[in-house]
C-alpha positions as CSV (number, residue, x, y, z in Angstrom):
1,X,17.4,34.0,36.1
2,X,18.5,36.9,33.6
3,X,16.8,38.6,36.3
4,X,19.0,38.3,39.2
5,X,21.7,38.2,36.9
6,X,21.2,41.7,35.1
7,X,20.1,43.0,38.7
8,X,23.5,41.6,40.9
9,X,25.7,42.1,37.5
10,X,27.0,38.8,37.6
11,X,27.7,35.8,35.2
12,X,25.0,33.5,37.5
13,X,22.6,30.4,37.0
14,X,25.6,28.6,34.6
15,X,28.7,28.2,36.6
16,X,29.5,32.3,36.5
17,X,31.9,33.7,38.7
18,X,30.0,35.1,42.0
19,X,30.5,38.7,43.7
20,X,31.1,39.6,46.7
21,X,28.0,41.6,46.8
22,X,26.3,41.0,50.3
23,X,23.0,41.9,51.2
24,X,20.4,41.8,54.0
25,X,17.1,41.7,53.4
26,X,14.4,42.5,56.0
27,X,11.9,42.1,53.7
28,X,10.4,39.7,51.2
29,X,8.2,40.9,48.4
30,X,6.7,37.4,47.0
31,X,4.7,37.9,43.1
32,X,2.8,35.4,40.6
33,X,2.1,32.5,43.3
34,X,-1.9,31.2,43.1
35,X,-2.1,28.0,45.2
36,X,1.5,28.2,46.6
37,X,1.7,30.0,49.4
38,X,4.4,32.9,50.6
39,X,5.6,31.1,53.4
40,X,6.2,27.7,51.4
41,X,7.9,29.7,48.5
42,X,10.1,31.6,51.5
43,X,10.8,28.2,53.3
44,X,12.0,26.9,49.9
45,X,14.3,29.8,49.4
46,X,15.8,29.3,52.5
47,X,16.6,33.0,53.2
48,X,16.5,34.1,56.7
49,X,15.2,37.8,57.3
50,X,18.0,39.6,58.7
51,X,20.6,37.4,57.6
52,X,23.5,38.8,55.5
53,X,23.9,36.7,52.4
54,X,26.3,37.1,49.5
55,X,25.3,36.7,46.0
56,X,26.1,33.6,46.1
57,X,23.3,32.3,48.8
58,X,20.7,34.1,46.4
59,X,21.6,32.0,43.5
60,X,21.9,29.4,45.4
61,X,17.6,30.4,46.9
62,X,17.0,30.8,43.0
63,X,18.5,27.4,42.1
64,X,16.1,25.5,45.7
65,X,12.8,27.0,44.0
66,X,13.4,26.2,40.4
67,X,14.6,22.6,42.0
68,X,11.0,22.7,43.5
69,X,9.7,21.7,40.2
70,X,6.8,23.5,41.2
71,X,7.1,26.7,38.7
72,X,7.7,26.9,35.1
73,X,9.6,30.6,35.9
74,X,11.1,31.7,38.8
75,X,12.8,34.8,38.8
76,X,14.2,36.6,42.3
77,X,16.0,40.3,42.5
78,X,17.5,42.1,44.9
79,X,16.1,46.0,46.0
80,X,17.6,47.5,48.5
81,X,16.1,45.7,51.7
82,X,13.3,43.5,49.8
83,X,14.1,40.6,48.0
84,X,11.3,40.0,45.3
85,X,10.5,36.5,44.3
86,X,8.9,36.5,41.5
87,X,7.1,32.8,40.4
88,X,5.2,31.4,37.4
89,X,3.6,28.3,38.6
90,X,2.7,25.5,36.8
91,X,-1.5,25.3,35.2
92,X,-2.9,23.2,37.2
93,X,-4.1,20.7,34.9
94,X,-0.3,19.7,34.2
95,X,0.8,16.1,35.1
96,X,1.9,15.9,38.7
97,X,4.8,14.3,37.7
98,X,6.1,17.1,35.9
99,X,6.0,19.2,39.0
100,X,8.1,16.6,41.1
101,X,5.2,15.3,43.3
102,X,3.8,11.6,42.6
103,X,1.0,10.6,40.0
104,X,-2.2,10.2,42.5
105,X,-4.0,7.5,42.7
């Protein structure tokens, strides 16, 4: 989160105020993910390609994926066209209930 806070210059993750930054990104640059895949991180985000969203909208794709309960870190930053999503994810051999999915059985 100190991440996309030092890279939009805004007070977010804790209730900061939000710009009115707007960005587009064509691009999505996704970094650290082993047995998640790009496309489930990107569906999580929830950011269209092409779509203009304010800073806002990116805290807001930040907040979905650390809601995931799927990563210990996630951090995302805008540049230029590209957003980069950037994700720790869990070791595997961490209960399954601390990731947000049911114990198996």
């Amino acid at each position: 989160m100190a991440l996309l806070a030092a890279t939009l210059g805004l007070g977010v993750g804790f209730g900061g105020p939000a710009s009115g930054q707007d960005f587009r990104f064509t691009t999505f640059d996704v970094q650290g993910n082993a047995r998640i895949s790009d496309s489930a991180i990107l569906t999580y985000a929830g950011i269209a390609p092409g779509a203009t969203v304010s800073a806002a909208e990116v805290n807001d794709a930040l907040q979905r994926l650390q809601d995931t309960g799927l990563f210990e870190a996630v951090e995302i930053a805008p540049q230029g066209g590209t957003l980069v999503i950037a994700v720790q994810e869990y070791p595997d051999d961490q209960p399954h209930l601390d990731r947000g999915q049911p114990e198996p059985r």
